[in-house]
C-alpha positions in Angstrom: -35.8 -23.3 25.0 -38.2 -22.4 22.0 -41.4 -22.9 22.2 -43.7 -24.5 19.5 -45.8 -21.1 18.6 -42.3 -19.3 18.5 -40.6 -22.0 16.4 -43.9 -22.0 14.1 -43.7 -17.9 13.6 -40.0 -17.8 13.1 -41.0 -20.5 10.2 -43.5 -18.1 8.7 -41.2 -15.4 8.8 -37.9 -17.0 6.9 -40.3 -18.7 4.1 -41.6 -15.2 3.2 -38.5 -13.6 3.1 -36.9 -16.5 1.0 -39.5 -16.3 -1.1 -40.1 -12.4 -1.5 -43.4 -12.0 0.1 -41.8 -10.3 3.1 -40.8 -6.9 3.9 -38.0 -5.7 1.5 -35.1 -3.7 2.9 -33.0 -3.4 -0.2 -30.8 -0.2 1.1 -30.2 -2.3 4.2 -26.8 -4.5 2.9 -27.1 -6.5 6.3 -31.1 -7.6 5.6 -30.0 -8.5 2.1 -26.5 -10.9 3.4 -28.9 -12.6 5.7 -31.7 -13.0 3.2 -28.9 -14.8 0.5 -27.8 -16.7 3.6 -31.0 -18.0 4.1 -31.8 -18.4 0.6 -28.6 -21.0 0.9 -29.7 -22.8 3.6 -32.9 -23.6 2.6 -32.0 -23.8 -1.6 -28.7 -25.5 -1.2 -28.4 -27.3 1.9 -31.6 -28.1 2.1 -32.0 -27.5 6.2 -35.0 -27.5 7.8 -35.6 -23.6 9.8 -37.6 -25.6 11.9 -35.1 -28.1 13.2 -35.1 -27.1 17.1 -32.0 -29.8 18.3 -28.4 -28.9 19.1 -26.1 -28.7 16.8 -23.3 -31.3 15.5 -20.8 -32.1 17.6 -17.1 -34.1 16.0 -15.5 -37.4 18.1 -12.5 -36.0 20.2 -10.4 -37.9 17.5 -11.6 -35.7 14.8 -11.3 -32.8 17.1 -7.9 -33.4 17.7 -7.4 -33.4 14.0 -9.0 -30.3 13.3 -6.7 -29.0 15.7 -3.3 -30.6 14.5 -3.5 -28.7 11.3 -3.6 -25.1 12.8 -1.5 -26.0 15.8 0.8 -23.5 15.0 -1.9 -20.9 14.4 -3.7 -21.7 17.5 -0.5 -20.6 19.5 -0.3 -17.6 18.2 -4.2 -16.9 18.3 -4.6 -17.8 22.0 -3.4 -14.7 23.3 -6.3 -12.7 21.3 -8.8 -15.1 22.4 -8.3 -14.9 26.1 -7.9 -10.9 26.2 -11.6 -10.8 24.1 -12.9 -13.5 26.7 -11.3 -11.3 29.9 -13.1 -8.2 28.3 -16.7 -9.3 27.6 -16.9 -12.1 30.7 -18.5 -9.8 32.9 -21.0 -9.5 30.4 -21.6 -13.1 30.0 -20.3 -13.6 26.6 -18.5 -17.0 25.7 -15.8 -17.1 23.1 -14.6 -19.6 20.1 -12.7 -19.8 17.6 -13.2 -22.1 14.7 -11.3 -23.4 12.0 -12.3 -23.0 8.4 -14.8 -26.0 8.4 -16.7 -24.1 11.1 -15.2 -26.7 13.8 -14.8 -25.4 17.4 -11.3 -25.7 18.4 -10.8 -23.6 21.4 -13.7 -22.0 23.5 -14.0 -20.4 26.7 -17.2 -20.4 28.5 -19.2 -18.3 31.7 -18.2 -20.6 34.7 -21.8 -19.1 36.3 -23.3 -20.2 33.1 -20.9 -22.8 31.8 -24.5 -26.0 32.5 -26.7 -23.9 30.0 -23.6 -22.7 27.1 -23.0 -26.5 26.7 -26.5 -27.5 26.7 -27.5 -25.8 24.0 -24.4 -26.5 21.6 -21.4 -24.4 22.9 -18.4 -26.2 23.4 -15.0 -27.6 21.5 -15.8 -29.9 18.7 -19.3 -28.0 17.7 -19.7 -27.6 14.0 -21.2 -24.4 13.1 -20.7 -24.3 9.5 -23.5 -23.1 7.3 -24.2 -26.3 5.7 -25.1 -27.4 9.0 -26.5 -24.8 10.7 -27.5 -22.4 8.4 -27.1 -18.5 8.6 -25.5 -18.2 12.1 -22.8 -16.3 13.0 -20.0 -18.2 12.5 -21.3 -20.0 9.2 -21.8 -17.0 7.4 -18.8 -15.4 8.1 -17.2 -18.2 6.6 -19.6 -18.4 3.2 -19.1 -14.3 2.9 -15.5 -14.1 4.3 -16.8 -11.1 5.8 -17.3 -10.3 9.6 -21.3 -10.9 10.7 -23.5 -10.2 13.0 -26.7 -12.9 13.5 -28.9 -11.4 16.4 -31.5 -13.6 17.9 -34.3 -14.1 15.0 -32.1 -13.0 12.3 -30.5 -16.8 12.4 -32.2 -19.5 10.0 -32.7 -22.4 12.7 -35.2 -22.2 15.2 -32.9 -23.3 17.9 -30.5 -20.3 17.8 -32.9 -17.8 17.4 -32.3 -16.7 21.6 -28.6 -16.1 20.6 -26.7 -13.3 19.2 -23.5 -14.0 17.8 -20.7 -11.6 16.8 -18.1 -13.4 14.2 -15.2 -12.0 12.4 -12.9 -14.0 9.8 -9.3 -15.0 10.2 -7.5 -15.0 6.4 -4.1 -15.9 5.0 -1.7 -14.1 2.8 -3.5 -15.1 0.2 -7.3 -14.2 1.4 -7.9 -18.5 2.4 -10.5 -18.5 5.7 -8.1 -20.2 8.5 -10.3 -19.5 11.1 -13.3 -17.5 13.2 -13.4 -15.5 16.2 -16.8 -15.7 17.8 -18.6 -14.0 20.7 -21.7 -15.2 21.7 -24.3 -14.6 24.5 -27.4 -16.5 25.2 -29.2 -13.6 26.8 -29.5 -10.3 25.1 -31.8 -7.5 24.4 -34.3 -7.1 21.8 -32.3 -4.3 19.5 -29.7 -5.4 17.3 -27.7 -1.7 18.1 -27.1 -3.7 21.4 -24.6 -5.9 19.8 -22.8 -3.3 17.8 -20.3 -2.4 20.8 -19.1 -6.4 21.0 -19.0 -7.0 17.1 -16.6 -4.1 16.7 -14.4 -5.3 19.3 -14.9 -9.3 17.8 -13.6 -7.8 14.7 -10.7 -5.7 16.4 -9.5 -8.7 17.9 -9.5 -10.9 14.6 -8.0 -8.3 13.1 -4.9 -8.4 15.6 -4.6 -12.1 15.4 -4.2 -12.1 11.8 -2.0 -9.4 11.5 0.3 -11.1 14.6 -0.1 -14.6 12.3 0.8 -13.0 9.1 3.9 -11.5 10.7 5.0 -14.9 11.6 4.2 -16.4 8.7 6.5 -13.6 6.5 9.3 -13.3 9.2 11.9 -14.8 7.1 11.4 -11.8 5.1 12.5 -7.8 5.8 9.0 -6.5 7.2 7.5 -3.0 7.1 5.6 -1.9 9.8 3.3 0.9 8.5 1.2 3.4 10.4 -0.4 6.8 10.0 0.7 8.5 13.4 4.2 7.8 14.6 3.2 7.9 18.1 1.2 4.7 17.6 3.6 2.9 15.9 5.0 1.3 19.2 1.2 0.0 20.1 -0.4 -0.7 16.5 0.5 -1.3 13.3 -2.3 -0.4 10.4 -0.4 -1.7 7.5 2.4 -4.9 7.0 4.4 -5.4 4.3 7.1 -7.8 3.7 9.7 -8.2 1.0 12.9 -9.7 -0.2 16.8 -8.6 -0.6 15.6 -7.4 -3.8 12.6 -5.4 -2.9 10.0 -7.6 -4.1 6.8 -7.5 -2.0 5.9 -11.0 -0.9 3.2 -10.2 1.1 2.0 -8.4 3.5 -1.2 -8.0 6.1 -5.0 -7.6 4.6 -5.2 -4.2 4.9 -1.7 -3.6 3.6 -2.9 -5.9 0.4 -6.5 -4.1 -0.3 -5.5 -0.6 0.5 -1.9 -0.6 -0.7 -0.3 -3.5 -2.7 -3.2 -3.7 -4.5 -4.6 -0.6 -5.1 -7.1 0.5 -8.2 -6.6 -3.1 -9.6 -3.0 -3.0 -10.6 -0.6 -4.8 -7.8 2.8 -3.5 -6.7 5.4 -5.6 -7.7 8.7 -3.5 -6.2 9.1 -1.5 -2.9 9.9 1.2 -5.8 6.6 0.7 -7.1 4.9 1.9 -4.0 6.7 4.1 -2.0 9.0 6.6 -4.0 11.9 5.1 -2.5 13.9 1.8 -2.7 14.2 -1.2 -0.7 18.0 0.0 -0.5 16.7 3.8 0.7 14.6 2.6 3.7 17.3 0.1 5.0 19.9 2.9 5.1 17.0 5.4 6.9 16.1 2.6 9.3 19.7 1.8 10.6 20.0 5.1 11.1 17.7 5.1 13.9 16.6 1.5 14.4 13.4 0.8 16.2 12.4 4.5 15.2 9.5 5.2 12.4 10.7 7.0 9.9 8.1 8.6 7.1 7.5 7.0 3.5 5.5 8.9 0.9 3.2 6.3 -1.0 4.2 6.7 -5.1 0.1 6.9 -6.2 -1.3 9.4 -4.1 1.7 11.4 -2.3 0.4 9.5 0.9 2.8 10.0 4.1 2.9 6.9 6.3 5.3 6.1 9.0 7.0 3.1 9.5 9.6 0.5 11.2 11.3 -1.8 9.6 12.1 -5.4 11.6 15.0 -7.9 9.8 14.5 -11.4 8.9 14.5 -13.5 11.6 17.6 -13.5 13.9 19.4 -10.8 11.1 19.4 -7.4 12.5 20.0 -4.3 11.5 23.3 -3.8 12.2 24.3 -6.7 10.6 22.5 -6.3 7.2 22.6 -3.3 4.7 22.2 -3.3 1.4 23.7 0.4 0.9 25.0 1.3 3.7 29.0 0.6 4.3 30.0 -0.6 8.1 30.7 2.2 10.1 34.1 1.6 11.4 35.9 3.3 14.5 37.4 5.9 12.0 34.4 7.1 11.0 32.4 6.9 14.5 33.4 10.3 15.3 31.4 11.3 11.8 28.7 14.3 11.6 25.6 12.7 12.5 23.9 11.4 8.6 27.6 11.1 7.6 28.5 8.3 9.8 27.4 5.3 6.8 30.2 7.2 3.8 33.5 5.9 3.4 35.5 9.0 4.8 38.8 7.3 4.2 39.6 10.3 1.3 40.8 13.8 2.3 38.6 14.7 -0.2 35.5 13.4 1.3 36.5 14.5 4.7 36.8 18.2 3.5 33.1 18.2 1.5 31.7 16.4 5.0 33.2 19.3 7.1 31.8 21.8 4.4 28.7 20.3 4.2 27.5 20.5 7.9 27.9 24.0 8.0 25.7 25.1 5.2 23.2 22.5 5.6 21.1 24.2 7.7 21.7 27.6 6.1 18.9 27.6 3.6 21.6 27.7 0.7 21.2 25.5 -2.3 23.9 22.4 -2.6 24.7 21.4 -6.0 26.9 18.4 -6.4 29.2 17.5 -9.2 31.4 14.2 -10.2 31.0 11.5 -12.5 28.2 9.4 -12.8 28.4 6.6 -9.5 30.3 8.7 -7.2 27.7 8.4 -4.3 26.1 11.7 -5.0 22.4 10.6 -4.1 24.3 9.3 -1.1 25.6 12.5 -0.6 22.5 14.6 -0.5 20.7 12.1 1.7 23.5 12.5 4.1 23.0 16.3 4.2 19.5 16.1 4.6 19.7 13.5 7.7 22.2 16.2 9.1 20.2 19.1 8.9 17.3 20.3 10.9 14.8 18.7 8.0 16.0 15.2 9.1 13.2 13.7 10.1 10.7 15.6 6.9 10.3 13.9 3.5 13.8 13.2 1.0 12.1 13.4 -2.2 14.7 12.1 -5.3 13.9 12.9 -9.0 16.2 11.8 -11.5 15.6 14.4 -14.9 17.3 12.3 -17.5 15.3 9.1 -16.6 11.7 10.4 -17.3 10.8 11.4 -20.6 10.6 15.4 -21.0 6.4 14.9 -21.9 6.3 13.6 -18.5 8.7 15.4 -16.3 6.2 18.8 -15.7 3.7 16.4 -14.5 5.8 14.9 -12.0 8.0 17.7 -10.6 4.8 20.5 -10.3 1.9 17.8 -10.1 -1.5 18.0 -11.2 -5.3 19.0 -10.4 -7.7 16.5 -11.5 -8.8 17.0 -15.5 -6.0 18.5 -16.3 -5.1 16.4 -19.3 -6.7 13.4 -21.1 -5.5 10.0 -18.9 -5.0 12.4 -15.6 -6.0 10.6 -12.6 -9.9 11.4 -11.1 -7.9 12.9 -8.1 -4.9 14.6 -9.4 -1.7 13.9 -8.4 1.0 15.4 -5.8 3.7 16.9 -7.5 7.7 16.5 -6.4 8.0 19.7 -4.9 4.8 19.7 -3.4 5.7 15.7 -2.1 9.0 17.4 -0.6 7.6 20.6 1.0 9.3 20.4 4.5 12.1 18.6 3.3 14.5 18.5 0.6 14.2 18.0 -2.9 17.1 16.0 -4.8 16.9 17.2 -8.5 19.3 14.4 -10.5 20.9 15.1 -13.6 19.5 18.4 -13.4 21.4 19.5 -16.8 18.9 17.6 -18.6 16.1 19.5 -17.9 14.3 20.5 -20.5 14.5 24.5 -20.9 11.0 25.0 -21.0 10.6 23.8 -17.3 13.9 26.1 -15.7 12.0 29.0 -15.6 8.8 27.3 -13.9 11.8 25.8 -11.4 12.9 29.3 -11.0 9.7 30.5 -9.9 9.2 28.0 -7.5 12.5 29.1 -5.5 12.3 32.5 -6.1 8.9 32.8 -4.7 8.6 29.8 -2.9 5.2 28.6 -4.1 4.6 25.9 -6.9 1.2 26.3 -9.5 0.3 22.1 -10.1 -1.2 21.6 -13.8 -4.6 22.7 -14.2 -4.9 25.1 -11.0 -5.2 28.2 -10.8 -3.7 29.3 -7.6 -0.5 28.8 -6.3 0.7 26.8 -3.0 3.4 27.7 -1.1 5.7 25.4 0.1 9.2 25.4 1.9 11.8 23.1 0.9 15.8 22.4 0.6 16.6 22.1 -3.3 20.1 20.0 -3.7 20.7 19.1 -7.3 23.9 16.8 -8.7 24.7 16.6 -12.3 28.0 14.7 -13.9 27.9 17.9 -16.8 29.7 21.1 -16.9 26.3 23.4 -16.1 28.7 26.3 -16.8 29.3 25.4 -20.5 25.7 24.1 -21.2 25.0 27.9 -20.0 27.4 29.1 -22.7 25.9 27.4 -25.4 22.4 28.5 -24.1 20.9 25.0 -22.6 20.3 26.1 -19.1 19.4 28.9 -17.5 22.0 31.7 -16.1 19.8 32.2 -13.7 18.3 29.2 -12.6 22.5 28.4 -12.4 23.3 30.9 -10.0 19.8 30.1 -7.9 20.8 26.7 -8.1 25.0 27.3 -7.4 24.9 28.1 -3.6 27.6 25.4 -2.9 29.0 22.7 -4.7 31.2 20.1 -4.0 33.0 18.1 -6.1 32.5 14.1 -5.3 35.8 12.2 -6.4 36.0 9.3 -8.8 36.6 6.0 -7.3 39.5 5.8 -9.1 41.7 8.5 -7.8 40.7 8.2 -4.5 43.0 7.7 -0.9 41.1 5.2 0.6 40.1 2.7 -2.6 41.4 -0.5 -0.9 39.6 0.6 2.5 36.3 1.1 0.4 36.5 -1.8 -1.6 36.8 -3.8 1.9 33.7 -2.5 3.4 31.6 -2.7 0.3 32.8 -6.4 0.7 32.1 -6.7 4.0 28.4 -5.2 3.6 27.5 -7.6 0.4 28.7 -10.8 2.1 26.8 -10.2 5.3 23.6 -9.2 3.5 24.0 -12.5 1.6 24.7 -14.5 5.0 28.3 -15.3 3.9 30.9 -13.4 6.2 33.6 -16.2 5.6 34.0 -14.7 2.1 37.4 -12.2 1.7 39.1 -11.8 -1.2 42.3 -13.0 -2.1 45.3 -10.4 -2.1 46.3 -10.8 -6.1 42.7 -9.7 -6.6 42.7 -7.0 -4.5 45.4 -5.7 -6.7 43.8 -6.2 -9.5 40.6 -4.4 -8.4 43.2 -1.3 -7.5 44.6 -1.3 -10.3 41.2 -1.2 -12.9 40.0 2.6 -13.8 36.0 1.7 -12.8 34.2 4.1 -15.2 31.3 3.0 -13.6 32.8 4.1 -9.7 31.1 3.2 -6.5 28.1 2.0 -8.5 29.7 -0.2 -11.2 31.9 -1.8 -7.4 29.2 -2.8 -6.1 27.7 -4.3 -8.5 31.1 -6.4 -9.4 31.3 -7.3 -5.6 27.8 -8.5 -5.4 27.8 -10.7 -8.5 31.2 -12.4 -7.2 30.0 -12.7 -3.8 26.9 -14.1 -5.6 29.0 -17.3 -7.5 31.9 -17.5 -5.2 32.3 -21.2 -4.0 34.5 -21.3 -1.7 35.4 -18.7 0.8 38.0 -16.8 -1.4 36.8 -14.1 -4.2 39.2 -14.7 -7.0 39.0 -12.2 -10.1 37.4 -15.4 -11.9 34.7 -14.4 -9.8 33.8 -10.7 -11.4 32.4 -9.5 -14.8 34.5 -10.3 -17.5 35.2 -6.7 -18.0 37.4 -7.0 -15.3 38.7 -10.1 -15.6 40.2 -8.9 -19.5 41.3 -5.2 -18.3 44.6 -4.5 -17.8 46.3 -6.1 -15.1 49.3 -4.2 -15.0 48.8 -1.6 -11.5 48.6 2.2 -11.9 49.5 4.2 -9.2 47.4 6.9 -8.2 49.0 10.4 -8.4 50.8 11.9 -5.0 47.8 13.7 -3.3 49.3 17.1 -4.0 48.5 16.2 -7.5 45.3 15.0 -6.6 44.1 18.6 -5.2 45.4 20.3 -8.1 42.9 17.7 -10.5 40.0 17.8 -8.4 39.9 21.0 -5.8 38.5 21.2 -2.4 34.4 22.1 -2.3 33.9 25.8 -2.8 31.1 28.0 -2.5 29.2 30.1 -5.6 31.0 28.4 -8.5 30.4 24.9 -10.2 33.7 22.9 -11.0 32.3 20.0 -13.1 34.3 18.6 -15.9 32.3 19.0 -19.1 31.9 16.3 -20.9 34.9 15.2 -23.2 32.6 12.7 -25.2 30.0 15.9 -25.8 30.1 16.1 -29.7 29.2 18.9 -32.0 29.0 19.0 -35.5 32.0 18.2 -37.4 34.3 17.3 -34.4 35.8 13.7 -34.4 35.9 11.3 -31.2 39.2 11.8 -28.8 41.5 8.9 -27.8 39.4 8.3 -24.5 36.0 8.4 -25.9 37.2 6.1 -28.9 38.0 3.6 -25.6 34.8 4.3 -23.8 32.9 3.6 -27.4 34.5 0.0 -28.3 34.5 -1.3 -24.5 30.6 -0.1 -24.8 30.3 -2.0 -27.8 31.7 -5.1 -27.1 29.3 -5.3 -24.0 25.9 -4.6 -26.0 27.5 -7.4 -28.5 28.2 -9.6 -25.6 24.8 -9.0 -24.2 23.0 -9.2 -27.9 22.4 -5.7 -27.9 20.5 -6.1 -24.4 21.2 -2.2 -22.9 19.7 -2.8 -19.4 21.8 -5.8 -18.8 24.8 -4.1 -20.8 24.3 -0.5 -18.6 24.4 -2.9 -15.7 27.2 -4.4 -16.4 29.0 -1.1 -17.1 28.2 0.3 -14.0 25.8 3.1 -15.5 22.1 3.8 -15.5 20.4 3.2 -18.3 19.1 7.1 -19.3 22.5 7.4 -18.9 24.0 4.9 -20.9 21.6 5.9 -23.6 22.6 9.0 -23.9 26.0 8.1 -24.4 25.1 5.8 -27.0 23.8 8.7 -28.8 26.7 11.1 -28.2 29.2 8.3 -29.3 27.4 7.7 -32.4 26.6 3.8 -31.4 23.0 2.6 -33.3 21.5 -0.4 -32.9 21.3 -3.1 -35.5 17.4 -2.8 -35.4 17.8 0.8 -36.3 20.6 0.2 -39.0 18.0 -2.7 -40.8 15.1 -0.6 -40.5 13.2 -3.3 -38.3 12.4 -1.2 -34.6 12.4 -4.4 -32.3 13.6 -2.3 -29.7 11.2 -3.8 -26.7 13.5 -7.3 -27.4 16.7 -5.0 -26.8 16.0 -3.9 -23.3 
């Protein structure tokens, strides 16, 4: 109990603080959050710092209210509650947790002590909100949504001045108060340092109680567990992250929303805008090992986290992909990395034995075939083979950044190197990758001024990032794909003899979808793996489709396939895919069958995977000056045009739809001569086109 002279000091003392004529601790940021707290209570709820009864106390029917609206968050919070009470008991510390009107709706007491706790206030149904108590423990965490700790006189009511109180806020996805873990002992010494040992484990607690209630609260969703050291990831998670089928982020945990998702005041919208991979990239590396972390590097800063990904709800791994075909028992027997390709084709089969012999060899892989053919998929695969597995698969595509921009993000930066450089530089590609592999895309648009910097970097294995004057080594696995004829672009003096032949340590040739064995077997598992990631395995498709879907060239392969298979999965009704149900382009091609050559025809068109030479087809739409557009490309040119007319000259939908990128598709645009109306008229509206 307070005593009269102690209640009348402890008066004294708040008035001059409130109104300045106390000692001022301005570097102190705790002194000047209790201060504004107990400018608040005496300015705006006018309470009286002399007041020495208990505080307010709700009917049980009230109580039972407050409760009914976080039942289900109670649940989940009890477990944290009782572990904090077990750990501080035999220091005689009770334990609460409020809701966010500062109600008490669970509590556990001091059974030696349990007479004097509920005499002086502490019990279910106490209101400790600031309004009513002023600064206090609880109270203030709740007006600062910030974790507090009152100690003895630092509370604004006489009649909790004997108490310390350690409190730490509960928030929702979207930063709302839900509730507040308390600890609080009636007995403690003088120094506030006593405390500091209880408040930080207050605040761990609350912090593992959120985190468990924002994972229930997104588990309809695909959820990224994040982590900084994979050996903790089984025991504690630092970051969570959830998002859709699509890659949106939907949420995530309150560290994984300050420190990530929102991160120098722009917010991530895309998996891809975060980590430097898709949402389609980390499903395929987690059902390769499910349950085991597997590293990310973050976009902005080069950042390597580890994480494990957990399905929505009852779906599992196994039974959702979104890139990854079902392994069947054919392919069981695959090369470890291998085991998620369609394997079907000779073809295939002959580049996957090739490929697990010189994957660990230290010998460059260049890939060739048209554009869709799987050869990102590809790569990867070699990579998860090879001793590198389990280091960083870094993926730059050079025809989709603009050529100002491409040094920047292939060598990196130091900070200042150029105007609109970030304050802290930037991790390059190679340097992201060092370790691991590099996957150079489209490499035969690279511009020529950056070959020779490439060429350094594998020659001498060491990279010099913009602005530095020293050079870091790293160790890497370069694989590069390109659709081009490198050989020819050498000819005419685009690319670099030599970067070639450093590049050229063993190619394979990925075939088109059209000309392979094992089409109707690969069309069937695509199938398979789009109906079950959208929850609807009843779905086949009808046999005179099938046919159709044989018998149609796909220009846009394995890309331009799935895409078809996922739109008609996406409006099918019933529980057959008709050819109603796919993009009109392939409900108006031909529906007359072709048959696929005899497969000793096939090897003479597209050879096995050799070693030290490229085999990629140049280009037959690749114009120079004077020459006139060949039967094909005339074909490829109208069927592009009457999609962009279709789509009202819309090339992201139309590139889509065609089964292409859209650096790609652009650039045939140009080499087929197509301009856009805008350009034609003079007006540039070209931000309406994409």
């Amino acid at each position: 109990m307070v005593q009269g002279r102690e209640i009348a000091d402890h008066v004294g003392r708040v008035m001059n603080i409130i109104e300045g004529r106390g000692p001022q601790r301005t570097s102190d940021p705790n002194h000047e959050r209790l201060a504004r707290s107990w400018r608040r209570s005496l300015n705006k709820h006018a309470i009286d710092p002399g007041l020495s009864s208990v505080p307010k106390v709700v009917t049980a029917y009230e109580l039972r209210e407050h409760r009914e609206r976080i039942e289900t968050f109670m649940r989940i919070a009890r477990e944290g509650v009782e572990r904090l009470h077990r750990e501080l008991l035999p220091a005689n510390y009770c334990v609460l947790l409020t809701d966010a009107a500062g109600v008490t709706v669970d509590y556990r007491t001091v059974p030696a002590l349990e007479k004097e706790f509920k005499e002086e206030g502490f019990r279910n149904g106490t209101c400790w909100a600031e309004e009513h108590e002023g600064t206090c423990g609880v109270g203030t965490t709740l007006a600062d949504r910030q974790p507090t700790l009152v100690h003895r006189g630092e509370h604004y009511r006489s009649h909790n001045t004997q108490f310390t109180c350690s409190s730490a806020p509960i928030l929702g996805l979207h930063d709302e108060p839900i509730a507040v873990l308390d600890a609080s002992a009636l007995y403690s010494p003088e120094g506030r340092d006593s405390q500091l040992l209880v408040f930080r484990m207050v605040c761990d607690k609350a912090r593992l109680i959120e985190d468990a209630y924002a994972h229930y609260s997104l588990r309809t969703y695909w959820t990224l567990q994040l982590g900084q050291v994979a050996e903790f990831m089984p025991v504690e998670t630092d970051y969570l992250i959830a998002f859709d089928d699509d890659g949106l982020i939907v949420g995530g945990n309150r560290r994984a929303r300050q420190e990530l998702i929102n991160h120098n005041g722009r917010r991530a919208e895309f998996l891809h805008d975060l980590f430097e991979c898709t949402a389609s990239d980390i499903l395929v590396s987690a059902h390769a090992s499910p349950g085991t972390p597997f590293p990310l590097r973050m976009m902005a800063t080069g950042r390597r986290l580890f994480a494990v990904l957990r399905a929505p709800n009852a779906r599992t791994l196994a039974q959702v992909t979104l890139s990854k075909p079902v392994v069947t028992a054919e392919d069981a027997c695959a090369p470890r990395g291998f085991r998620h390709l369609a394997l079907g084709d000779p073809r295939v089969k002959a580049n996957v034995q090739c490929a697990v012999k010189v994957a660990n060899r230290d010998i460059p892989v260049m890939l060739l075939g048209e554009t869709g053919t799987g050869k990102e998929a590809f790569a990867r695969a070699i990579h998860d083979f090879s001793d590198r597995a389990k280091q960083p698969f870094v993926a730059l595509n050079c025809a989709a950044i603009p050529e100002s921009l491409i040094e920047s993000e292939l060598f990196g930066y130091r900070d200042g190197a150029f105007t609109g450089a970030r304050s802290k530089g930037a991790k390059g590609k190679i340097l992201q990758s060092d370790g691991g592999t590099l996957f150079l895309d489209e490499i035969g648009d690279m511009p020529l001024s950056l070959q020779s910097r490439l060429l350094r970097v594998l020659a001498e294995g060491e990279v010099v990032p913009l602005g530095a004057e020293q050079p870091t080594a790293v160790n890497l696995h370069v694989m590069c794909a390109t659709h081009q004829d490198l050989a020819e672009l050498v000819r005419q003096g685009r690319f670099r003899e030599d970067l070639f032949y450093r590049l050229n340590g063993a190619s394979f040739m990925l075939p088109p979808l059209r000309s392979r064995e094992d089409k109707r077997e690969l069309i069937q598992l695509v199938m398979r793996e789009e109906c079950t990631a959208m929850g609807r395995e009843e779905l086949s498709i009808a046999e005179e489709t099938m046919t159709r879907l044989l018998a149609y060239d796909w220009p846009g392969n394995i890309r331009q396939l799935r895409h078809a298979i996922r739109y008609a999965c996406a409006i099918a009704d019933g529980s057959r895919v008709t050819i109603d149900h796919f993009p009109q382009e392939l409900r108006t091609a031909n529906a007359t069958p072709r048959l696929a050559p005899p497969p000793q025809q096939q090897a003479q068109q597209l050879p096995a995977p050799v070693s030290g030479s490229a085999q990629a087809q140049p280009d037959p739409c690749e114009l120079r000056d004077g020459e006139t557009l060949n039967d094909a490309c005339l074909e490829l040119r109208r069927k592009m045009l009457d999609a962009l007319r279709r789509n009202h000259w819309r090339v992201t939908e139309t590139a889509r739809q065609l089964g292409m990128s859209r650096a790609t598709f652009y650039r045939k645009m140009a080499r087929l001569r197509i301009v856009a109306p805008n350009y034609l008229d003079g007006e540039d509206r070209s931000a309406e086109r994409t």
